[in-house]
C-alpha positions, -999 to +999 in steps of 0.1 A: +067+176-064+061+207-085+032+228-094+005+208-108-016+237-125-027+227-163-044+247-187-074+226-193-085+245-219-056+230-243-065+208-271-040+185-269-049+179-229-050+140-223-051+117-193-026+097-186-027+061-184-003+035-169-010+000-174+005-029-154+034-037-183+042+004-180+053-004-144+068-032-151+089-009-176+093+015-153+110-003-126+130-022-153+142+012-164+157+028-129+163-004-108+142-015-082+158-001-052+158+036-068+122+028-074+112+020-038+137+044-025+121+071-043+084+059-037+090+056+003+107+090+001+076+104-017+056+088+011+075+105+036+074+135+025+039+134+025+033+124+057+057+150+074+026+176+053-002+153+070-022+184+080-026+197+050-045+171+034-084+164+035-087+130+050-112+100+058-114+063+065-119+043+038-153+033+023-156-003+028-186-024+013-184-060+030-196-094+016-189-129+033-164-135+007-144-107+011-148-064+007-145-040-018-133-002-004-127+035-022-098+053-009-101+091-014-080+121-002-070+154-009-049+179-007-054+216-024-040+207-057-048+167-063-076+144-056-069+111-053-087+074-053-079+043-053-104+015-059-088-019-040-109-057-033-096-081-007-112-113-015-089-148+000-108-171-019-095-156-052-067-177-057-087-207-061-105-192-097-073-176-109-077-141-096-056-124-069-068-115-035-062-079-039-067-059-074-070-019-077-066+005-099-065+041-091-067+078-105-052+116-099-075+146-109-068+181-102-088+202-075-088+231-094-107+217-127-120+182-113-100+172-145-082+135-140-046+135-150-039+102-144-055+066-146-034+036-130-030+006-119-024-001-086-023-037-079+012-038-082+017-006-069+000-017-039+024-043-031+050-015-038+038+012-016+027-013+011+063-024+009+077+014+006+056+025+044+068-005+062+106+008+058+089+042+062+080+032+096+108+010+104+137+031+100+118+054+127+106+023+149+131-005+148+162-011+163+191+001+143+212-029+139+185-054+126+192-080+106+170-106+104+135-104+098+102-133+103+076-128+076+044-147+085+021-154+054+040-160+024+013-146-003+011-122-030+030-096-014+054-115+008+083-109-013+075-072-019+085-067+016+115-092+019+128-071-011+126-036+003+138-045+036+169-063+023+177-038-001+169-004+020+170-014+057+203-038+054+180-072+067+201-103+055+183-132+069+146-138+067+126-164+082+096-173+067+064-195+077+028-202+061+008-227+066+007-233+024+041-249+018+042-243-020+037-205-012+067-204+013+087-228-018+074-199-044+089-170-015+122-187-018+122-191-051+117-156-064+144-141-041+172-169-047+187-143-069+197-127-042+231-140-026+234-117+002+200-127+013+197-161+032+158-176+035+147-198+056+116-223+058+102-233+093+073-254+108+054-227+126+051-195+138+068-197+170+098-214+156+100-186+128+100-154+151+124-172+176+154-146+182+148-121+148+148-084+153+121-077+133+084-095+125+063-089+095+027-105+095+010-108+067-015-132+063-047-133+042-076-153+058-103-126+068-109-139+108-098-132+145-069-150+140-041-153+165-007-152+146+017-141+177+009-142+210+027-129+243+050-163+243+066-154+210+074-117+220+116-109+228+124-073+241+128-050+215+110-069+189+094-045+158+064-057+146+049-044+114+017-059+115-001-057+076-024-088+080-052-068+104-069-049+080-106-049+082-129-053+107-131-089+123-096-099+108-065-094+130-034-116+135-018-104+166-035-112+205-046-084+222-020-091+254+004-084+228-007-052+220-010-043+256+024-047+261+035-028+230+041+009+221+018+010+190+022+034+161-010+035+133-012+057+100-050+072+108-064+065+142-097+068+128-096+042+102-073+017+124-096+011+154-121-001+129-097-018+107-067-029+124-056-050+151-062-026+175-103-029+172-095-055+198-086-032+223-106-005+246-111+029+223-089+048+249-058+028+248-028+051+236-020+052+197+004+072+181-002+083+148+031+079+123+027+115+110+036+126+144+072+108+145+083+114+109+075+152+118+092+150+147+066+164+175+064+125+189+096+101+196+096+066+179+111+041+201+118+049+233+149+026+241+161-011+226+138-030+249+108-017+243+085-040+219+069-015+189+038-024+169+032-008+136-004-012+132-008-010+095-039-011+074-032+007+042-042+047+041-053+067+013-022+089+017-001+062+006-017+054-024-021+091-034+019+096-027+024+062-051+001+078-081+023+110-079+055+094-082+043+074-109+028+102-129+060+122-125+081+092-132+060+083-163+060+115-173+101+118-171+108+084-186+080+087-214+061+054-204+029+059-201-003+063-228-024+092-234-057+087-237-092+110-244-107+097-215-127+130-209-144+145-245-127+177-259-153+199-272-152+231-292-184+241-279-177+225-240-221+231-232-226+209-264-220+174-252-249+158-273-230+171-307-199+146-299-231+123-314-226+141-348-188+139-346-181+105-338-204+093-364-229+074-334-261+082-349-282+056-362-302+062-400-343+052-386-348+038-415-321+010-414-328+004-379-363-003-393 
């Protein structure tokens, strides 16, 4: 990324917005694998500058249906947000379980450059950090993949991983069989990919290299416990996310080398709230830079504990305002007033023609 300076003083100074259909476009434009290529690489980068950014756990406001969060963070020339929902019962009144939307300003002004959506995204840049973290944590030569919970984004991550990590069988379980028929559906395009439906858990994770869990119901569930675990097994754990929902049981985690994007926001949020506060974590940041190792050996079982960080998001709005900006998909809009007289707010009344004549209101 470049300079991101802006005379804000131009005329002609808009903010950028990028609707669902512009990514859509977008993606349609440069092929999907550049497109997640080029996110996780974004990601990455980012990461490897983790100490330069202003950073905090999410802000989570929590129902008994589900949980609305902001996602903010900074660095010194962009602030970021991203506005996400995780409700499960969606589905059932037409509505997904996770919507967001999201914006870019710059430090210098407060001015916001971009305004996007992000459900999409989401599934994008969720998708983009697992093959972040797995081409640093997994073993080299995997090939076949479990995904447990077959939902929303479920094919997001079969996708990336067959496309950018080389993974040619997936095995798939969820306890909805039309979602794991919908799964196999959407990626039947893909030849080289072979998909495969199975009764439980167990039976799914049997002898893969690699186990994805992504499941939706907000509880202490128990997706894989120690009975389930081979040596060397990867698990990029996604389902954990909030606090009093995890998938994995804490004997697992006890005998794994866990990795987490922000300690801070992970022992609240992720499946590691079931353990004590001082059980080892290593932050990702510290791999991708190089100052921690990854996996120690083949053997060893790795847990990415990941809940979704801000960072992520912010490095997704970027590359979509950069990308938008280079393929010219996108929409300008006056979300913030241009004024000749910027102290004169009230005269935008005059301007726009808003006032209302007394006497015909009378």
């Amino acid at each position: 990324t470049g300079d991101w300076s802006s005379d804000v003083c131009s005329s002609d100074l808009m903010t950028r917005l990028i609707d669902i259909n512009m990514i859509s476009a977008m993606v349609e434009k440069i092929g999907l694998d550049i497109f997640l290529q080029q996110m996780t690489e974004n990601i990455s980068r980012n990461y490897r500058q983790w100490m330069k950014f202003e950073k905090s756990a999410r802000l989570a406001s929590h129902s008994k249906v589900g949980v609305i969060e902001l996602m903010p963070i900074s660095d010194d020339q962009l602030y970021g947000f991203k506005y996400v929902n995780g409700h499960p019962a969606n589905t059932a009144k037409g509505l997904s379980t996770v919507m967001a939307f999201g914006a870019l300003a710059e430090v210098e002004t407060g001015y916001p450059l971009l305004l996007s959506e992000l459900t999409l995204t989401t599934a994008f840049r969720t998708a983009a950090t697992s093959i972040m973290a797995a081409r640093v944590l997994a073993r080299k030569n995997s090939r076949v993949m479990a995904i447990i919970g077959n939902g929303a984004q479920s094919e997001f991550q079969a996708t990336a991983f067959h496309l950018l990590l080389g993974i040619n069988e997936i095995h798939i379980f969820d306890i909805d069989k039309t979602a794991m028929d919908k799964f196999q559906q959407n990626l039947s395009s893909y030849k080289t990919l072979k998909v495969i439906q199975f009764s439980n858990t167990a039976e799914a994770v049997k002898g893969v290299d690699i186990i994805t869990t992504i499941t939706a119901d907000k509880t202490l569930a128990t997706i894989l416990t120690t009975d389930m675990i081979e040596p060397g097994m990867y698990i990029n754990g996604l389902g954990g996310d909030c606090p009093g929902k995890t998938e994995i049981h804490a004997n697992v985690l006890k005998q794994a080398k866990i990795f987490v994007e922000y300690e801070v926001q992970t022992r609240i949020e992720g499946d590691i709230q079931q353990l004590d506060k001082k059980h080892p974590v290593i932050e990702l940041w510290q791999v991708l830079s190089g100052q921690q190792p990854g996996r120690d050996n083949d053997s060893q079982v790795i847990i990415f504990d990941s809940v979704g960080f801000a960072l992520e998001d912010f490095s997704a709005l970027q590359y979509l305002y950069e990308l938008s900006n280079k393929l010219g998909i996108g929409k300008n809009i006056e979300l913030i007033p241009q004024m000749d007289n910027p102290k004169d707010l009230y005269g935008l009344l005059t301007k726009t023609e808003l006032t209302t004549d007394s006497s015909k209101a009378a």
